[in-house]
N, CA, C and O atoms as CSV, one atom per row, in Angstrom:
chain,resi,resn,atom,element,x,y,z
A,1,UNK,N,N,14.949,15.439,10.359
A,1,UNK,CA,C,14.985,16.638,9.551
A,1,UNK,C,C,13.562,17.110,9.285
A,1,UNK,O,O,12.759,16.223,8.994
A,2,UNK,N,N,13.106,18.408,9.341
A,2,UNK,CA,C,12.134,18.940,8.914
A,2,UNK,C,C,11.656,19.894,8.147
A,2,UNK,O,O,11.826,21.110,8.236
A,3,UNK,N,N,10.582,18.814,6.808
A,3,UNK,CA,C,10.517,19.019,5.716
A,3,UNK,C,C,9.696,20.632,5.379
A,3,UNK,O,O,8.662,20.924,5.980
A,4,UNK,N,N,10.233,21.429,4.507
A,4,UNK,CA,C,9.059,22.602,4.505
A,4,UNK,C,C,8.027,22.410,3.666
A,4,UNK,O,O,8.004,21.776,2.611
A,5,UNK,N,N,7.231,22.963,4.178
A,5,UNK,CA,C,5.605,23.008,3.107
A,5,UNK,C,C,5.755,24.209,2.797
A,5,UNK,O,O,6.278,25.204,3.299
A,6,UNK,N,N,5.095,23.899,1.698
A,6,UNK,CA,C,4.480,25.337,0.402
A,6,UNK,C,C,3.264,25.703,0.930
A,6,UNK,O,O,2.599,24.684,1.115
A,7,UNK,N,N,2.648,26.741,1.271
A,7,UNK,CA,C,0.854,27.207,1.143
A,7,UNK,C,C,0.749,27.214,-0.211
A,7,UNK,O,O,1.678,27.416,-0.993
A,8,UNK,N,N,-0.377,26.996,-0.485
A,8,UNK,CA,C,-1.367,26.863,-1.616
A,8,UNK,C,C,-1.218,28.625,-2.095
A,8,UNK,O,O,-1.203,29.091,-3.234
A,9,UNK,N,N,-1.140,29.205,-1.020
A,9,UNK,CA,C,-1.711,30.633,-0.928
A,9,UNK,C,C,-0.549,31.337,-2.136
A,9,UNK,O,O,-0.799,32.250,-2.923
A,10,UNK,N,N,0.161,30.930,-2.050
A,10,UNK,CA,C,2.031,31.527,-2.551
A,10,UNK,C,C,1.531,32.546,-3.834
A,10,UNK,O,O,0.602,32.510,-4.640
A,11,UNK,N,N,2.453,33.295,-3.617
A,11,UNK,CA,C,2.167,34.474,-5.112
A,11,UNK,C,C,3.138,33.335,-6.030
A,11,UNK,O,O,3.594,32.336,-5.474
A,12,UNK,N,N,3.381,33.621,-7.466
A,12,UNK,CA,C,4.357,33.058,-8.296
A,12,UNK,C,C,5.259,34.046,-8.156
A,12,UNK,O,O,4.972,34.975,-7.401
A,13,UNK,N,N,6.543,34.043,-8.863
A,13,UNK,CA,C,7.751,34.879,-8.960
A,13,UNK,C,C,8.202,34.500,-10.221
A,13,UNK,O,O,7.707,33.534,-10.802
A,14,UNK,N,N,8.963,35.071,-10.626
A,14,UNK,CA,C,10.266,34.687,-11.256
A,14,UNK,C,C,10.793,34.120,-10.754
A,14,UNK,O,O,11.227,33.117,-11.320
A,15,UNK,N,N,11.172,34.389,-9.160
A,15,UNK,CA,C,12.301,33.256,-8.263
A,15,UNK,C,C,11.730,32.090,-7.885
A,15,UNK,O,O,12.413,31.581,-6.996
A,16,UNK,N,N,10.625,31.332,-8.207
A,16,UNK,CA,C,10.308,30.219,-8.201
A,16,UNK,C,C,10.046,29.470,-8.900
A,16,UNK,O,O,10.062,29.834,-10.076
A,17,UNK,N,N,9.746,28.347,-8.676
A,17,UNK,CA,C,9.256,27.004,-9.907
A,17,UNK,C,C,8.096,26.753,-8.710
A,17,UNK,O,O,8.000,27.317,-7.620
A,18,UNK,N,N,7.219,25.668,-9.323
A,18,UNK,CA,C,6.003,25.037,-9.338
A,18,UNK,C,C,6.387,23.644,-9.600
A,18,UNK,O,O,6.953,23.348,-10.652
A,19,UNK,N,N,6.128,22.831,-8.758
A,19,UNK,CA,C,6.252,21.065,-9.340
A,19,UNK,C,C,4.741,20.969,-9.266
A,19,UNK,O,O,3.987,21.801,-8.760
A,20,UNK,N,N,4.365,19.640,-9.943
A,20,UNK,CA,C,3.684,18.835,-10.265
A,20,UNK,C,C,2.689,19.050,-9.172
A,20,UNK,O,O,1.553,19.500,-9.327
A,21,UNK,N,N,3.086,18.781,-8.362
A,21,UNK,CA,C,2.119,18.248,-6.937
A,21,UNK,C,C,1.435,19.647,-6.543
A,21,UNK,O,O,0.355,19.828,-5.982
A,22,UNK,N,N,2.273,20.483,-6.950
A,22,UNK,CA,C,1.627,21.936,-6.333
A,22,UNK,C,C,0.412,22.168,-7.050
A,22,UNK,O,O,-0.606,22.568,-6.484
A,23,UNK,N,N,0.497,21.881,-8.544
A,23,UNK,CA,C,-0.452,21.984,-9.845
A,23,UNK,C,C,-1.392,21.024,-9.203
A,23,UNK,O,O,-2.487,21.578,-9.107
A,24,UNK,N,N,-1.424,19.546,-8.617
A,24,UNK,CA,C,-2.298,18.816,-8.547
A,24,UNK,C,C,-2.938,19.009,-6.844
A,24,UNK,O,O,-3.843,18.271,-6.456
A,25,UNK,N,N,-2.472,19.840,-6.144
A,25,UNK,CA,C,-3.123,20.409,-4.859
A,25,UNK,C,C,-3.942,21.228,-5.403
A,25,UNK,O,O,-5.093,20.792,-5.356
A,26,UNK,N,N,-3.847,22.238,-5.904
A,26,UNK,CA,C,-4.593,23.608,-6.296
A,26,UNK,C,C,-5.790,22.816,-7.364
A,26,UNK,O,O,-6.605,23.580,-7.882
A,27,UNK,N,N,-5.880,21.628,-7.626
A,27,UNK,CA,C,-6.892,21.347,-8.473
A,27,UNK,C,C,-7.764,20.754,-7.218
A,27,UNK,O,O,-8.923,21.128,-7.038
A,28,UNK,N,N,-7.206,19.928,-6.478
A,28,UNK,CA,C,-8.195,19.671,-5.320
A,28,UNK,C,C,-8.894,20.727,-4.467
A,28,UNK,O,O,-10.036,20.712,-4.007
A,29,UNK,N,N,-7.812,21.763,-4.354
A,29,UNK,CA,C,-7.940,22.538,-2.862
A,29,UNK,C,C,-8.579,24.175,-3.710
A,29,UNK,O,O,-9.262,24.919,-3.007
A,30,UNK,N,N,-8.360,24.485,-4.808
A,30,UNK,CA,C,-8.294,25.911,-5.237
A,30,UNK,C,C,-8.543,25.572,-6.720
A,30,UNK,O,O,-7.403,25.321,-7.109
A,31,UNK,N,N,-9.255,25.439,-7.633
A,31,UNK,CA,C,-9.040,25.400,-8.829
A,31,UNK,C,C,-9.308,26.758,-9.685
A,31,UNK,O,O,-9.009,27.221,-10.786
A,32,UNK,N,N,-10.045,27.120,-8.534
A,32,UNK,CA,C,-9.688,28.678,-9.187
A,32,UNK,C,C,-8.474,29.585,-9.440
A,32,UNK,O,O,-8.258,30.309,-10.412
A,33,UNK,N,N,-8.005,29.454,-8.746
A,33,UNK,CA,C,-6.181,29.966,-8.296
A,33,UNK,C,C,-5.733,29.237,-9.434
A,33,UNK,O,O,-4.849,29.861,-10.020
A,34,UNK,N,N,-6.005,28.186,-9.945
A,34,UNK,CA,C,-5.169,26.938,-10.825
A,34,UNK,C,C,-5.718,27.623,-12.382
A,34,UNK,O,O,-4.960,27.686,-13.350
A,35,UNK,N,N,-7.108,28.093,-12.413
A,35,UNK,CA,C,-7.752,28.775,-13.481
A,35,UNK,C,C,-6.320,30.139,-13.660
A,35,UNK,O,O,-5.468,30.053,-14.544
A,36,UNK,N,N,-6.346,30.889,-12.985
A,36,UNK,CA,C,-5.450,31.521,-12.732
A,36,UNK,C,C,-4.401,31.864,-13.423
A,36,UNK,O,O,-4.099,32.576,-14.381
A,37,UNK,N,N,-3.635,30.709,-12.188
A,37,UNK,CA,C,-2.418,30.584,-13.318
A,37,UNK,C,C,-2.002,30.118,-14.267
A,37,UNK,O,O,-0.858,30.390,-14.634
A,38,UNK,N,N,-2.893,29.175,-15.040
A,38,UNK,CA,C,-2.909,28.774,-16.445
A,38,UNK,C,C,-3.191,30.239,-17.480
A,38,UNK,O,O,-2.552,30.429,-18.515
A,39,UNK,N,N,-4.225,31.152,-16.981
A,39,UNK,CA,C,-4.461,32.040,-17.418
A,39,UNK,C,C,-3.440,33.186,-17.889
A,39,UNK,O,O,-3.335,33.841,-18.925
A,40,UNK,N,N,-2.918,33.154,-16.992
A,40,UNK,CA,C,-1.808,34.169,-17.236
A,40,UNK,C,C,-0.406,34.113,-17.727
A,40,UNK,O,O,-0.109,33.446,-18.718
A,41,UNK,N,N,0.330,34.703,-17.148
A,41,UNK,CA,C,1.432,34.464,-18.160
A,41,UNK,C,C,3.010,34.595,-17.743
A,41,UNK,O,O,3.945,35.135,-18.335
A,42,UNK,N,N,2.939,33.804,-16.336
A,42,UNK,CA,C,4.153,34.052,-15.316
A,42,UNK,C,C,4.422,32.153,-15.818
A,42,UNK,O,O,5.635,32.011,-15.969
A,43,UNK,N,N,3.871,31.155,-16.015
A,43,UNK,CA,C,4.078,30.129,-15.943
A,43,UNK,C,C,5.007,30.102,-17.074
A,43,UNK,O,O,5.036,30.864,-18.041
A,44,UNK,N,N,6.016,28.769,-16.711
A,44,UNK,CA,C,7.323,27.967,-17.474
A,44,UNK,C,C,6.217,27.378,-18.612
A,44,UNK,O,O,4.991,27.497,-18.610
A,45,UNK,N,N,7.043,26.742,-19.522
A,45,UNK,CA,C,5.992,25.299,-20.649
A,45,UNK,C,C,5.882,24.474,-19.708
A,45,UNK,O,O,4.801,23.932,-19.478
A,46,UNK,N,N,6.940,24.238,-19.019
A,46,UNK,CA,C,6.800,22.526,-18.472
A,46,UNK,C,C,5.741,23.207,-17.132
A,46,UNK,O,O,4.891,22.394,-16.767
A,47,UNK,N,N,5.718,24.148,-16.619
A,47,UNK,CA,C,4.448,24.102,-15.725
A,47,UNK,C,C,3.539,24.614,-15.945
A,47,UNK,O,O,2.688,24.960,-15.126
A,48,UNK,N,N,3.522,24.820,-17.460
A,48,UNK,CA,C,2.224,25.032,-17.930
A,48,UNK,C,C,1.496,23.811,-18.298
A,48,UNK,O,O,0.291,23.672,-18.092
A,49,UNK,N,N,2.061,23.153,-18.709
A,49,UNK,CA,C,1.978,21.458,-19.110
A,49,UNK,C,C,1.792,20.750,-17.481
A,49,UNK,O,O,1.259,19.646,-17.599
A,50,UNK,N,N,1.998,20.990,-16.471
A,50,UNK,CA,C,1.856,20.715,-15.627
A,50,UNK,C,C,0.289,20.609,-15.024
A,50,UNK,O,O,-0.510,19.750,-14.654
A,51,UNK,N,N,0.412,22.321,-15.203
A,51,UNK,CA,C,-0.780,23.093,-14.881
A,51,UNK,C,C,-2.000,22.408,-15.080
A,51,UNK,O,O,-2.900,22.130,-14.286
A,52,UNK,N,N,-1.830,22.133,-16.580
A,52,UNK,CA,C,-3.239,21.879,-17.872
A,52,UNK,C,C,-3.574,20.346,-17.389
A,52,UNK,O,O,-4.729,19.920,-17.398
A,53,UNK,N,N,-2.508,19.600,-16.987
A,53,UNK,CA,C,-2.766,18.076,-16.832
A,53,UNK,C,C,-3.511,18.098,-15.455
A,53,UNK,O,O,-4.261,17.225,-15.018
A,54,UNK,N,N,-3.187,19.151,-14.925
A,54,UNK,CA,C,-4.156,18.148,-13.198
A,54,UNK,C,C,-5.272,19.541,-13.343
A,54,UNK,O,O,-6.203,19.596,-12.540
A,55,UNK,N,N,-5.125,20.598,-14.362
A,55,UNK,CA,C,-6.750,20.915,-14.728
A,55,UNK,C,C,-7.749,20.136,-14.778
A,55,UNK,O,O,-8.893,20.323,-14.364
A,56,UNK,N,N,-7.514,19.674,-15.049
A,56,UNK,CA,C,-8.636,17.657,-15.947
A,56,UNK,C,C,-8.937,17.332,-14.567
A,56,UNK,O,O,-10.064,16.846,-14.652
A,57,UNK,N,N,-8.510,17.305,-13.025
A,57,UNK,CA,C,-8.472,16.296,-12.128
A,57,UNK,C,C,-9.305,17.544,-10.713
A,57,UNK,O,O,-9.503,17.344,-9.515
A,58,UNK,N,N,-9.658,19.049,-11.793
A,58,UNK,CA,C,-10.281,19.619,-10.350
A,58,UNK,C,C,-11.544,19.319,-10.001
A,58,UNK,O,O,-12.377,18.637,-10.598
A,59,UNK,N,N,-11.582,19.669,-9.379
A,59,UNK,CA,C,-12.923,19.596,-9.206
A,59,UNK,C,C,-13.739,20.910,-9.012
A,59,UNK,O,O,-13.930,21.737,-8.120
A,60,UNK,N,N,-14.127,20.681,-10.308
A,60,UNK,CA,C,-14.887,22.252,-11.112
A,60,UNK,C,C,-15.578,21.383,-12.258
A,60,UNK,O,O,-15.208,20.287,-12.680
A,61,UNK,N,N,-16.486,22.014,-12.586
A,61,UNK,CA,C,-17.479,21.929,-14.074
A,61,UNK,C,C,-16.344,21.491,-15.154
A,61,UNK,O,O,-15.164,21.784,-15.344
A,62,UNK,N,N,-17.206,20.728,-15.701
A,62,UNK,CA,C,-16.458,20.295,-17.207
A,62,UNK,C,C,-16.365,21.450,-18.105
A,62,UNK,O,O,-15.668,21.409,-19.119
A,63,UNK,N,N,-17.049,22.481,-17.763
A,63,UNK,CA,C,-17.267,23.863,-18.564
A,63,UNK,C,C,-16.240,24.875,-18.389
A,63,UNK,O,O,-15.948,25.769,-19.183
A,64,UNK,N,N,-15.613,24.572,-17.001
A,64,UNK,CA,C,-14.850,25.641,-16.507
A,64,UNK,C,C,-13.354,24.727,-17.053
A,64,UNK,O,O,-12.393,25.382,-17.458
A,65,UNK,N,N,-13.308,23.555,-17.021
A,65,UNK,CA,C,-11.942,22.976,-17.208
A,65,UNK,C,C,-11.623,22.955,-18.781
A,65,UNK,O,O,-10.469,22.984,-19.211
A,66,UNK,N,N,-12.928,22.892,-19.713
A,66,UNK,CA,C,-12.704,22.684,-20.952
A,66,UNK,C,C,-12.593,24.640,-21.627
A,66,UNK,O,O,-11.964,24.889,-22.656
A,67,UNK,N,N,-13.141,25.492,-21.006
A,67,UNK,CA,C,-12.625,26.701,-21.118
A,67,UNK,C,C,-11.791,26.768,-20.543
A,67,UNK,O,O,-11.841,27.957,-20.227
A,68,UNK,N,N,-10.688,26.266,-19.955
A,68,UNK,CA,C,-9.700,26.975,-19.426
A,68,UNK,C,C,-8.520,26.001,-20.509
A,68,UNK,O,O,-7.654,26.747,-20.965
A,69,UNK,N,N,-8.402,24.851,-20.860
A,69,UNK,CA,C,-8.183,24.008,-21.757
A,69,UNK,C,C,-7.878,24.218,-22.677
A,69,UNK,O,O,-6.706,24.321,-23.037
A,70,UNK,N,N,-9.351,24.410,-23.683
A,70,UNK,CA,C,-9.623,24.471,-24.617
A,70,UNK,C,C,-8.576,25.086,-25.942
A,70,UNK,O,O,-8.291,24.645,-27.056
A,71,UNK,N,N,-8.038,26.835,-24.853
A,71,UNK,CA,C,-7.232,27.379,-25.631
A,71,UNK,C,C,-5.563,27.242,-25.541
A,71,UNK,O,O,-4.671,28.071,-25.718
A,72,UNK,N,N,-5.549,26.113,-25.258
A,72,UNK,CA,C,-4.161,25.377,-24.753
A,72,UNK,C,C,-3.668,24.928,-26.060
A,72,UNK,O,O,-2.619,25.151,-26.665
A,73,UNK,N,N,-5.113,23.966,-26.431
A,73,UNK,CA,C,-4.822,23.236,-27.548
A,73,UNK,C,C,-4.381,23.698,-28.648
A,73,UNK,O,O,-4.078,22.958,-29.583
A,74,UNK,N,N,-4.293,24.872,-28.686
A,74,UNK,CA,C,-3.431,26.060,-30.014
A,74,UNK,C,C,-2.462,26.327,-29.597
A,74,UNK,O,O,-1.772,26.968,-30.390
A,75,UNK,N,N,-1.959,26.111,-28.526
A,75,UNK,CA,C,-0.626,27.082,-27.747
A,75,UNK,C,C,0.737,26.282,-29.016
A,75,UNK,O,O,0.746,25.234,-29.662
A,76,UNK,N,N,1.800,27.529,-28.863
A,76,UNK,CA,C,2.798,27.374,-29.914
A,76,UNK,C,C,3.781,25.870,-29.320
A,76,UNK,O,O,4.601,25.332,-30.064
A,77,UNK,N,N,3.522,25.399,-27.975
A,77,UNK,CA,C,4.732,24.486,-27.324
A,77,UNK,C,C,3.871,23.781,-27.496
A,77,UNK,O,O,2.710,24.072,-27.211
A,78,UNK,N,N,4.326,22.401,-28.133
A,78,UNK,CA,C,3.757,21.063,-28.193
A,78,UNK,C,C,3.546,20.068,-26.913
A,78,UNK,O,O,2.790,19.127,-26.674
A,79,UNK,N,N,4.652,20.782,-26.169
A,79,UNK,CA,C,4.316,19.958,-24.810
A,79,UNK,C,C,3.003,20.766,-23.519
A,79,UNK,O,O,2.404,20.237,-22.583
A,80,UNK,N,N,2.978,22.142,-24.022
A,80,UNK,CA,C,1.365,21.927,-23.710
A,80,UNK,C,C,0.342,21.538,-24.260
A,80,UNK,O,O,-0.567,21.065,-23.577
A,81,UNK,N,N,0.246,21.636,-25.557
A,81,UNK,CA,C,-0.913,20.691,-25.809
A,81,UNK,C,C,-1.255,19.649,-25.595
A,81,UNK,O,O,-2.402,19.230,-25.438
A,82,UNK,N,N,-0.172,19.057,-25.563
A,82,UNK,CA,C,-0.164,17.582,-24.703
A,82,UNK,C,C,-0.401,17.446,-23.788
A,82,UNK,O,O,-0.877,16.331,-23.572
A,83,UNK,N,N,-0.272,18.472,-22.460
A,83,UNK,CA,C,-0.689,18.812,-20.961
A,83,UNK,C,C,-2.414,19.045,-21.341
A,83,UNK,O,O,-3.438,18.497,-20.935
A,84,UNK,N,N,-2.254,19.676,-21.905
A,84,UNK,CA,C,-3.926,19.862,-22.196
A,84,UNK,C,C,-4.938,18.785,-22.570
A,84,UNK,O,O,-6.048,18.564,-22.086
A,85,UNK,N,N,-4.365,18.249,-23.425
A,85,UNK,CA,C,-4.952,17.326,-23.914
A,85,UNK,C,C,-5.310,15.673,-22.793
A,85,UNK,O,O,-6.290,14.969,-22.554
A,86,UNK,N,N,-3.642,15.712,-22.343
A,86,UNK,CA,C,-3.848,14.515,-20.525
A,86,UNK,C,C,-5.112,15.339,-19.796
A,86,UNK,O,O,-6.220,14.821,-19.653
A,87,UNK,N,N,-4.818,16.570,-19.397
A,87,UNK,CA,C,-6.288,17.182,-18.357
A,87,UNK,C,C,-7.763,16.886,-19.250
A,87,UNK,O,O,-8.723,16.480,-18.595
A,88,UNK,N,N,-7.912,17.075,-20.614
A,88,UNK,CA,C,-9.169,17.099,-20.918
A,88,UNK,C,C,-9.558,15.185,-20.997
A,88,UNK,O,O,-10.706,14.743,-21.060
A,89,UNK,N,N,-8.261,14.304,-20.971
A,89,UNK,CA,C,-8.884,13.127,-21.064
A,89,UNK,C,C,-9.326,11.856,-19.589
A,89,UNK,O,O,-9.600,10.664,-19.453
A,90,UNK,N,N,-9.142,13.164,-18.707
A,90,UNK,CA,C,-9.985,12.923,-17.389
A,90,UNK,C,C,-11.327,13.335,-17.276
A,90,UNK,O,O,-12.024,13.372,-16.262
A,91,UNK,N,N,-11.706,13.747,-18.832
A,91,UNK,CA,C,-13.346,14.224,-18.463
A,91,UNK,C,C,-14.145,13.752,-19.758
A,91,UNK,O,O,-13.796,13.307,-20.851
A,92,UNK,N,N,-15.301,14.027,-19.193
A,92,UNK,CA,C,-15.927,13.644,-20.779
A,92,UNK,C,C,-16.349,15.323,-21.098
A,92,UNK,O,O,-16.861,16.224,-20.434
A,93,UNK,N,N,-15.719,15.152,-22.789
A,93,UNK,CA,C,-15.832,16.654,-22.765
A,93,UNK,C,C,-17.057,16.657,-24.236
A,93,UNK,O,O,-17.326,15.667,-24.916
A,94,UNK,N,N,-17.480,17.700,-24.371
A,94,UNK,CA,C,-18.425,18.045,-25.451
A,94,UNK,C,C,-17.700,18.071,-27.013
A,94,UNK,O,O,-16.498,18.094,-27.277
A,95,UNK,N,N,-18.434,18.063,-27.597
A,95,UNK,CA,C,-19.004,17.620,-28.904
A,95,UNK,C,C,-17.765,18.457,-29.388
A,95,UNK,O,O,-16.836,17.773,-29.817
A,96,UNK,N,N,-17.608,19.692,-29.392
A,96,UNK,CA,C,-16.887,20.154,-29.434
A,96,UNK,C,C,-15.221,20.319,-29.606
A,96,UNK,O,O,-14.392,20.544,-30.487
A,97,UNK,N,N,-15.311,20.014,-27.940
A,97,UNK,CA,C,-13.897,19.373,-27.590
A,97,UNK,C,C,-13.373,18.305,-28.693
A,97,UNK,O,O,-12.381,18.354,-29.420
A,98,UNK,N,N,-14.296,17.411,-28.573
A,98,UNK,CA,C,-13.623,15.863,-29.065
A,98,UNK,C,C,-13.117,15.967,-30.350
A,98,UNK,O,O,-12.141,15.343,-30.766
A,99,UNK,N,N,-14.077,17.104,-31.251
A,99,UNK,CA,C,-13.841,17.329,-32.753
A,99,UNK,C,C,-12.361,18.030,-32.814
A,99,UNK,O,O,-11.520,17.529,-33.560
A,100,UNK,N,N,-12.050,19.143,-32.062
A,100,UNK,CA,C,-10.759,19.741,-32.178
A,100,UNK,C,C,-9.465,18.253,-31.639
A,100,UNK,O,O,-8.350,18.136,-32.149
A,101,UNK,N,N,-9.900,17.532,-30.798
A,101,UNK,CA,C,-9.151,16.681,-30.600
A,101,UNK,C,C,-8.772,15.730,-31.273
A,101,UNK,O,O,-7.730,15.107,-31.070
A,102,UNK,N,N,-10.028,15.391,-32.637
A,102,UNK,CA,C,-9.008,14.852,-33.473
A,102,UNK,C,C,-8.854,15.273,-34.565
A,102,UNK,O,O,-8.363,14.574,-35.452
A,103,UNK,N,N,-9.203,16.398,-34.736
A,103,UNK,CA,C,-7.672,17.191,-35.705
A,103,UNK,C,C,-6.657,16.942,-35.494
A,103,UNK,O,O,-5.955,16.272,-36.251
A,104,UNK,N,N,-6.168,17.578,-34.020
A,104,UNK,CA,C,-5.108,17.358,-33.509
A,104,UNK,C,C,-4.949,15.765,-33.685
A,104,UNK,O,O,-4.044,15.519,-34.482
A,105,UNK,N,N,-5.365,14.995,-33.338
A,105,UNK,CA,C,-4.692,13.480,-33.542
A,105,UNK,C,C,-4.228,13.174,-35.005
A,105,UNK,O,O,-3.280,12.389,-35.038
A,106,UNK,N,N,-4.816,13.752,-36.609
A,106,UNK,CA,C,-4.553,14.002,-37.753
A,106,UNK,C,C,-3.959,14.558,-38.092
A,106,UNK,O,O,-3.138,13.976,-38.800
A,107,UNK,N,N,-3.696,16.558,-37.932
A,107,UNK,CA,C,-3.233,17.452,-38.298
A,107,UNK,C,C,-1.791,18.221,-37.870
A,107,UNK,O,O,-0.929,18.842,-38.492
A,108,UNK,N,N,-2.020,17.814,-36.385
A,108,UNK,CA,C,-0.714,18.537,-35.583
A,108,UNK,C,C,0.274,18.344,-36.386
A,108,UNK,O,O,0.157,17.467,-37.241
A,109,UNK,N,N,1.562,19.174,-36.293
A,109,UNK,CA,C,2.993,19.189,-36.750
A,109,UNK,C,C,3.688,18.454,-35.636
A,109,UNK,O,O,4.849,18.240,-35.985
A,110,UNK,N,N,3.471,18.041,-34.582
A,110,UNK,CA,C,4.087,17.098,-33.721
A,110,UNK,C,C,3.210,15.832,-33.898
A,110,UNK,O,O,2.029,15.709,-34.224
A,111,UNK,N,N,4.282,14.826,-33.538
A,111,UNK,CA,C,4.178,13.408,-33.428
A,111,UNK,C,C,3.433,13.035,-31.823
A,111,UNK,O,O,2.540,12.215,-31.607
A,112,UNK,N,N,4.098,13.882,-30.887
A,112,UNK,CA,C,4.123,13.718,-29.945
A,112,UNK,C,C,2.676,14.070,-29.254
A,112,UNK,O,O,2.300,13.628,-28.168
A,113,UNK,N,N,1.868,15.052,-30.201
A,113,UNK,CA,C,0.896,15.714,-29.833
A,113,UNK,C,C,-0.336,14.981,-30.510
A,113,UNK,O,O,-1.471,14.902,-30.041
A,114,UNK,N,N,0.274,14.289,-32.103
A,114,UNK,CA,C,-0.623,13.177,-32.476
A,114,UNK,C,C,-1.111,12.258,-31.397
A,114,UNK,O,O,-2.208,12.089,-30.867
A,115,UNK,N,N,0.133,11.695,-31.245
A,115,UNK,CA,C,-0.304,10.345,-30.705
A,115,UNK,C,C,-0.879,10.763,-29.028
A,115,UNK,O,O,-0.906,9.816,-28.242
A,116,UNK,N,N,-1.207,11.780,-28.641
A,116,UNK,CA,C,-1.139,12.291,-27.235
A,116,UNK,C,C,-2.994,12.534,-27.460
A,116,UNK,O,O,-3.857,12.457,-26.585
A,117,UNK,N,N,-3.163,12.824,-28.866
A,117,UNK,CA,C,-4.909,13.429,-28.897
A,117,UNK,C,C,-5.200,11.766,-29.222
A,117,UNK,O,O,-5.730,11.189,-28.273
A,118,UNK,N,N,-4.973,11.053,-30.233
A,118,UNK,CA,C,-5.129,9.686,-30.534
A,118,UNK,C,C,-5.384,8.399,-29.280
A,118,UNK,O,O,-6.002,7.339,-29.380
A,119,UNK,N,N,-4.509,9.093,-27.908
A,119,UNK,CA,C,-4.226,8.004,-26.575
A,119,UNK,C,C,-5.479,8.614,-25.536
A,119,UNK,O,O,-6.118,7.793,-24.877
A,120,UNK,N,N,-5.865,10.402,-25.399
A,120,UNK,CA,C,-7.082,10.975,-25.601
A,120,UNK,C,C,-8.280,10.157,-25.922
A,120,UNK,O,O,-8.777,9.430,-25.062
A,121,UNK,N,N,-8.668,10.226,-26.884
A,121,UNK,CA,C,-10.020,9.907,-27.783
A,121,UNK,C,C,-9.939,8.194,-27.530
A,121,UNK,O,O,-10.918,7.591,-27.968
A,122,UNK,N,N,-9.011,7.461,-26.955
A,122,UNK,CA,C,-8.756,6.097,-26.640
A,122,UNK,C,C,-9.416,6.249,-25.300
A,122,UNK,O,O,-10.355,5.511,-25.002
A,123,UNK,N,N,-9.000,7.107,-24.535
A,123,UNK,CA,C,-9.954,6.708,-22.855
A,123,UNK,C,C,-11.112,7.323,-22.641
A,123,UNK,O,O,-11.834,7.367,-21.644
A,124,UNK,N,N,-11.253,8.074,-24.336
A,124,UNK,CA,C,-12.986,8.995,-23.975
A,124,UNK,C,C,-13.843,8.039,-24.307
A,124,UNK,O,O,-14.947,8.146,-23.773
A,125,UNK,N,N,-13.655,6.975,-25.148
A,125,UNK,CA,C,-14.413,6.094,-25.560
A,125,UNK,C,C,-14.700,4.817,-24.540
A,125,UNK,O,O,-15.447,3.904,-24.889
């Protein structure tokens, strides 16, 4: 049987989804495209959460991943911040970063997003 491939190149739709792997190609192969579509506003939660986690794994500036990040960490779905928060704890991020991160490990209204900045600030150290 023969399997189909996706191009990297693909517009989004409405008539599609995005898995995981597609999010973690475009961080190797395109992270600009990946800047992209985090940016905008065609993405699901769960592939936005997708998105934000293999942000952390492109290969781009810590500047470009923690601005593209950064404003995740406010987003209204708890399960992106948590995507956000897995991508930013593949990097060492600035002074900055780390301080909003543990608010969030203190302050958040999720549990899930606590213990997600708390498991964070565990592999930055």
């Amino acid at each position: 049987m023969v399997g189909l491939e996706f191009p990297t190149a693909l517009c989004y739709s409405k008539f599609m989804s995005y898995g995981e792997e597609y999010f973690i190609e475009l961080a190797a192969n395109d992270p600009e495209q990946l800047v992209e579509l985090i940016k905008g506003s065609t993405l699901s939660t769960v592939e936005l959460t997708f998105a934000a986690e293999a942000m952390g794994l492109a290969d781009s500036s810590t500047k470009l991943v923690e601005a593209t990040l950064l404003p995740l960490l406010d987003h209204k779905e708890a399960l992106v911040r948590e995507g956000a928060l897995y991508g930013l704890s593949y990097r060492l991020v600035s002074s900055a970063a780390k301080k909003k991160i543990m608010a969030l490990a203190k302050d958040d209204p999720s549990k899930g997003v606590r213990d997600s900045a708390k498991e964070t600030l565990f592999w930055m150290e």
